[in-house]
C-alpha positions in Angstrom: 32.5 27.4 60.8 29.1 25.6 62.2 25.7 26.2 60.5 22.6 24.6 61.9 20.7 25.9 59.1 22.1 27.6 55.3 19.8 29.0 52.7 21.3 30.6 49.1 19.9 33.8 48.2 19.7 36.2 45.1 19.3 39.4 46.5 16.7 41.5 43.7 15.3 44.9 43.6 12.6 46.1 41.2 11.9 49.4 41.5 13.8 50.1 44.2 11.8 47.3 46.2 13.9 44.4 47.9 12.7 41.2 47.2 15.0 38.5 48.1 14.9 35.1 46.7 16.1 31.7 48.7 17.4 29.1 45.4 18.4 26.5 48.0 19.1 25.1 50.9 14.3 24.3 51.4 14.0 21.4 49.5 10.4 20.7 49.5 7.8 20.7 52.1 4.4 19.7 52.9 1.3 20.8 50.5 -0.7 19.7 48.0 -1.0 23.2 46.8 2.0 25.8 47.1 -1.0 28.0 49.0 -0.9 24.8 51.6 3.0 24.8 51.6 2.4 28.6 52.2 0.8 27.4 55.1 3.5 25.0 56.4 5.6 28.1 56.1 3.4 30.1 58.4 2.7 28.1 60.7 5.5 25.3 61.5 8.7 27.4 59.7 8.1 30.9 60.3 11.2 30.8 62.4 13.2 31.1 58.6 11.0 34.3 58.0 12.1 35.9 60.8 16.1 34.4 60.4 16.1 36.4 57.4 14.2 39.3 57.4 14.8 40.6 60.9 17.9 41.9 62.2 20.8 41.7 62.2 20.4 39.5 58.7 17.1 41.8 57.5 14.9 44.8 57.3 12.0 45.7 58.2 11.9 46.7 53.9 13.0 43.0 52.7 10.9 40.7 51.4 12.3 37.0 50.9 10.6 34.4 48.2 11.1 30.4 49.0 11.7 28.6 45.8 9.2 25.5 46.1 8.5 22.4 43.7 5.2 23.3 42.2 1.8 21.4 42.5 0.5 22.0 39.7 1.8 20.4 36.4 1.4 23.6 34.1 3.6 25.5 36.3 7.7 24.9 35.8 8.3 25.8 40.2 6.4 27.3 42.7 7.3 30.0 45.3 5.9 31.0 48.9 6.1 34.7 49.1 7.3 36.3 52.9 6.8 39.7 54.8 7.4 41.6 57.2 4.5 40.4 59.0 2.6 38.1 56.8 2.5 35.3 53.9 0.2 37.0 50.7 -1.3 35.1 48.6 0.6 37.1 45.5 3.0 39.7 45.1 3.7 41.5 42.1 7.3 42.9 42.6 8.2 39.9 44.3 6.9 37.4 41.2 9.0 39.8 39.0 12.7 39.4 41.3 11.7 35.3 41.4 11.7 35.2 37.7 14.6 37.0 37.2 16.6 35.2 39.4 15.4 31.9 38.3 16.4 32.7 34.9 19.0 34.7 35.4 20.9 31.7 37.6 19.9 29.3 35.3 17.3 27.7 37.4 14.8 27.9 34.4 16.2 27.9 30.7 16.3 31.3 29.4 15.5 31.6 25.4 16.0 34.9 23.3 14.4 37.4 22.6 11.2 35.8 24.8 11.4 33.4 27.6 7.5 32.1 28.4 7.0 30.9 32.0 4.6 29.5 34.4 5.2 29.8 38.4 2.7 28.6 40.8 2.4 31.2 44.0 0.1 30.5 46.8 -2.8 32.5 44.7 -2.5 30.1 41.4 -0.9 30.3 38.6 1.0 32.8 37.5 2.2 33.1 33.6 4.5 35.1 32.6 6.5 36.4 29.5 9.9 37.9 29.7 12.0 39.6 27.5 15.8 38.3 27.4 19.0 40.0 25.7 22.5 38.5 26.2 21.6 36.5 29.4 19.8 39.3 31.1 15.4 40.1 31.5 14.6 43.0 30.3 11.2 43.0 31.2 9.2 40.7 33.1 5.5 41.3 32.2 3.0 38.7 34.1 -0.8 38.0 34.0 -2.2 38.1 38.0 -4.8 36.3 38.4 -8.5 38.4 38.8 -8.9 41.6 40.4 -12.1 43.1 41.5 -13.3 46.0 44.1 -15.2 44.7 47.0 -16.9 48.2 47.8 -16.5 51.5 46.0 -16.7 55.0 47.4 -17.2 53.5 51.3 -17.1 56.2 54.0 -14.6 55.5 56.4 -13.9 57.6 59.8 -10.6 58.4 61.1 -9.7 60.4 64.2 -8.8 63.9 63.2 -10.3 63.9 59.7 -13.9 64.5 58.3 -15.5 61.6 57.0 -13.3 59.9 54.3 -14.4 58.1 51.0 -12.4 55.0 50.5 -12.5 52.4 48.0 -11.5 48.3 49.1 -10.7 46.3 46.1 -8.6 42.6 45.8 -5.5 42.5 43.6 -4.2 39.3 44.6 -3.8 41.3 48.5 -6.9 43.3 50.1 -6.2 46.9 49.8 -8.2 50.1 51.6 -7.6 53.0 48.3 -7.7 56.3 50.0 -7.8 59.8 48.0 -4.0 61.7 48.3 -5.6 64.8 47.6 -8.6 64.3 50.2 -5.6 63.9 52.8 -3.5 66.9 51.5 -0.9 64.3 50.1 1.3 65.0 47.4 2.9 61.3 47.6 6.8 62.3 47.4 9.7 61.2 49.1 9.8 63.3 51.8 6.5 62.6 52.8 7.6 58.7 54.0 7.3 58.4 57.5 3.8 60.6 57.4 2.5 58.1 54.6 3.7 55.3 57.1 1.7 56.4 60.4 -1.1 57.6 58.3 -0.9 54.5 56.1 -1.0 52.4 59.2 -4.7 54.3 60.8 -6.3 54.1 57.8 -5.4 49.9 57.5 -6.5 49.9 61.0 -9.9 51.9 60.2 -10.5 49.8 57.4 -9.9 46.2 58.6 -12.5 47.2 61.6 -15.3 49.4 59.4 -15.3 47.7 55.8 -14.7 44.2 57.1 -14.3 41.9 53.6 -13.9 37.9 52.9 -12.3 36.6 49.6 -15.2 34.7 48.1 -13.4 31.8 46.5 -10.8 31.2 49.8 -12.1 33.1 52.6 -8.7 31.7 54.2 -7.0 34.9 52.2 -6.7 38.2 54.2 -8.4 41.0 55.0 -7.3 44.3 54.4 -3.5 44.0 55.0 -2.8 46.9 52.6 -3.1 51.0 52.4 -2.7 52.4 48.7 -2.7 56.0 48.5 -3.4 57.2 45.0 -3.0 60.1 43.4 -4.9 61.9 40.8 -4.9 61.1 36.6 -2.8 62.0 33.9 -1.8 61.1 30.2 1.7 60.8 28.8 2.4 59.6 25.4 -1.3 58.0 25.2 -1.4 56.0 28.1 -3.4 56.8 31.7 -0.8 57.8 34.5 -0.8 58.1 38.0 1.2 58.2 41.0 0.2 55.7 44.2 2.3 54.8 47.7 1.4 51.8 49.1 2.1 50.9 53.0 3.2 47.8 53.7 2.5 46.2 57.2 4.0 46.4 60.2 4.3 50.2 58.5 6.6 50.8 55.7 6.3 52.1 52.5 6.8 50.1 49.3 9.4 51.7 47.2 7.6 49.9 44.2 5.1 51.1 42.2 3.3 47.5 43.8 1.6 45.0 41.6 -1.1 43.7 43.3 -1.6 47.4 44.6 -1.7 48.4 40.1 -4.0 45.3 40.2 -6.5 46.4 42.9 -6.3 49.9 41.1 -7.2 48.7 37.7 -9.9 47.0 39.2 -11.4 50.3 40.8 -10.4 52.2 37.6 -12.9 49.8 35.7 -15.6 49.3 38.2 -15.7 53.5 37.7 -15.6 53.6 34.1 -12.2 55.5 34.8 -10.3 53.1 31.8 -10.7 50.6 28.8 -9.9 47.0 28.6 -6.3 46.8 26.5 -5.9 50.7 27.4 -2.1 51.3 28.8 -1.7 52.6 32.1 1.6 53.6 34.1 1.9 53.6 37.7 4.1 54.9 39.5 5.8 54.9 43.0 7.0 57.4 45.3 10.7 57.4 44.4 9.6 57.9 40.9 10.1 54.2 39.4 7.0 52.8 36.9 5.1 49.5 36.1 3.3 49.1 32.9 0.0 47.9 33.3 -3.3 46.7 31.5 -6.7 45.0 31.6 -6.2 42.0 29.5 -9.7 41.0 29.8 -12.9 40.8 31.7 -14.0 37.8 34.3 -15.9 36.9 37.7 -14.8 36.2 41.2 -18.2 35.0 42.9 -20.1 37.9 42.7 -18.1 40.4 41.9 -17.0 41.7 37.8 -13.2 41.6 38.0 -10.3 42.2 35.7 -7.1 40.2 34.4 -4.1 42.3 34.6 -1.3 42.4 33.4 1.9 43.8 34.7 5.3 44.6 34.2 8.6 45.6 35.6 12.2 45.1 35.5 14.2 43.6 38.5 18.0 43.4 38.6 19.8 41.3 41.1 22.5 42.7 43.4 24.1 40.0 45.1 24.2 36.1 46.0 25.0 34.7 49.0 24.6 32.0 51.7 23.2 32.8 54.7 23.4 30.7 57.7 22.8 29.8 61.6 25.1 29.0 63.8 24.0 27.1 66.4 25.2 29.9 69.4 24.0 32.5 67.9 22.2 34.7 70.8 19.8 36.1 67.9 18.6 32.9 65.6 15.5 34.8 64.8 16.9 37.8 64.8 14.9 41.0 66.7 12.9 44.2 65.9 13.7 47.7 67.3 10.8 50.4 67.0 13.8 52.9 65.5 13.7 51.5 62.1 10.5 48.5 62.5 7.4 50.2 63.5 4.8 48.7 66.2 
């Protein structure tokens, strides 16, 4: 056997969401920020992205996380979060599968009953608190940094439908929040590949109509993001609802998505829709949940935005090495419209 290039990876899921880790085999790279070593990522090592996350090695519905040496000194490691098509400045499901795999490998101590982190993504830092028992996380619960709507109740027009009446909001990725019920949606399994082509318009729509700038790094996205939510509830005293979020190039997230609960609390709030400290559950389309919560009130520039907190459970399902070898006719890998959308 001849490898060119060998990365070890702890394969995760939360929710039903694939978010690979890579342990080893990076070593550090240039930044003096992990958002910088993001950016060394993007645009000098993207050919690893694609090694692992197209095919035959990937999916179009993997995610993969680079285990970095952080910047700054409060945080214990950083990480540089990949997608399909882009590097986000957070991720919640994917923050959730690198802590568990950090200290379920070992990578990080792990105390009992609570194990207290810090990780530094290329958004800031990120702390964390998880619940251990017997060597294993039983919840992961982490404090994102602010989330605030840019615009509320924005009409936005889409070929084939009357006027729609979007919000756009920041929960550490831009996201375009589009009524399920003003689409005749019922967000449920079989409904996949229409919330994917649908997802994908509305993105589109928005990027072009309800154009948005980060106001603290205007280098962070646009709207990359289509959340589809569905209507309120209550169960056992906390606020419920259902959301499906499309994932770019086109695919649905089979999480309930925490920068997606971010961007939603932060709409919920700007409407007087929920309290500060007041539970809410969201949920995806394959039925699995995130807890969630304001933990308190801030500002991004101009805009009133809200620290939330959120938490899942990951579970890892495999480690292994994945290499190059040097004759390989595919070394980063390719994309078929059957199962990765154009």
């Amino acid at each position: 056997m001849r490898w060119s290039r060998m990365v070890n990876v702890v394969k995760c899921h939360v929710g039903g969401e694939i978010n690979n880790v890579v342990t080893g085999g990076i070593g550090d790279v240039p930044g003096a920020t992990v958002f910088e070593k993001m950016k060394f990522f993007r645009d000098h090592d993207d050919d690893l992205r694609q090694l692992l996350l197209h095919e035959p090695r990937g999916a179009v519905t993997h995610c993969v996380n680079y285990v970095v040496p952080a910047t700054d000194p409060e945080a214990q490691l950083g990480y540089v979060i990949a997608e399909s098509t882009e590097y986000p400045a957070m991720s919640g499901s994917n923050t959730i599968c690198v802590t568990t795999a950090l200290l379920e490998t070992g990578m990080i101590r792990m105390t009992e009953p609570v194990t207290d982190v810090v990780l530094e993504a290329p958004a800031g830092l990120i702390r964390i608190r998880c619940t251990c028992q017997d060597g294993k996380v039983t919840s992961v619960e982490f404090e994102n940094q602010p989330a605030f709507a840019y615009r509320l109740a924005a009409p936005l027009e889409l070929e084939g439908y009357p006027t729609l009446t979007v919000d756009v909001a920041w929960g550490g990725m831009a996201y375009v929040l589009a009524s399920a019920q003003e689409l005749g949606l019922q967000l449920t399994p079989d409904e996949a590949s229409d919330l994917c082509d649908l997802g994908q318009r509305v993105k589109t729509a928005a990027a072009e109509q309800i154009p948005v700038t980060h106001p603290e790094n205007p280098e962070f996205a646009g709207i990359t993001q289509t959340e589809f939510v569905g209507p309120l509830g209550r169960a056992d005293g906390a606020l419920t609802s259902r959301n499906a979020v499309v994932v770019s190039p086109g695919r649905l997230d089979r999480s309930p998505c925490g920068t997606g609960t971010s961007a939603r609390l932060a709409v919920l709030k700007a409407q007087g829709l929920i309290n500060v400290g007041e539970p809410f559950i969201h949920e995806s389309v394959i039925g699995s949940k995130f807890g969630a919560r304001i933990d308190r009130m801030s500002t991004v520039g101009p805009y009133d935005a809200v620290i939330p907190r959120i938490s899942g459970q990951a579970y890892i399902t495999e480690i292994s090495q994945v290499g190059l070898d040097p004759a390989d006719p595919f070394p980063t890998g390719y994309k078929l419209s059957d199962t990765w959308p154009v």
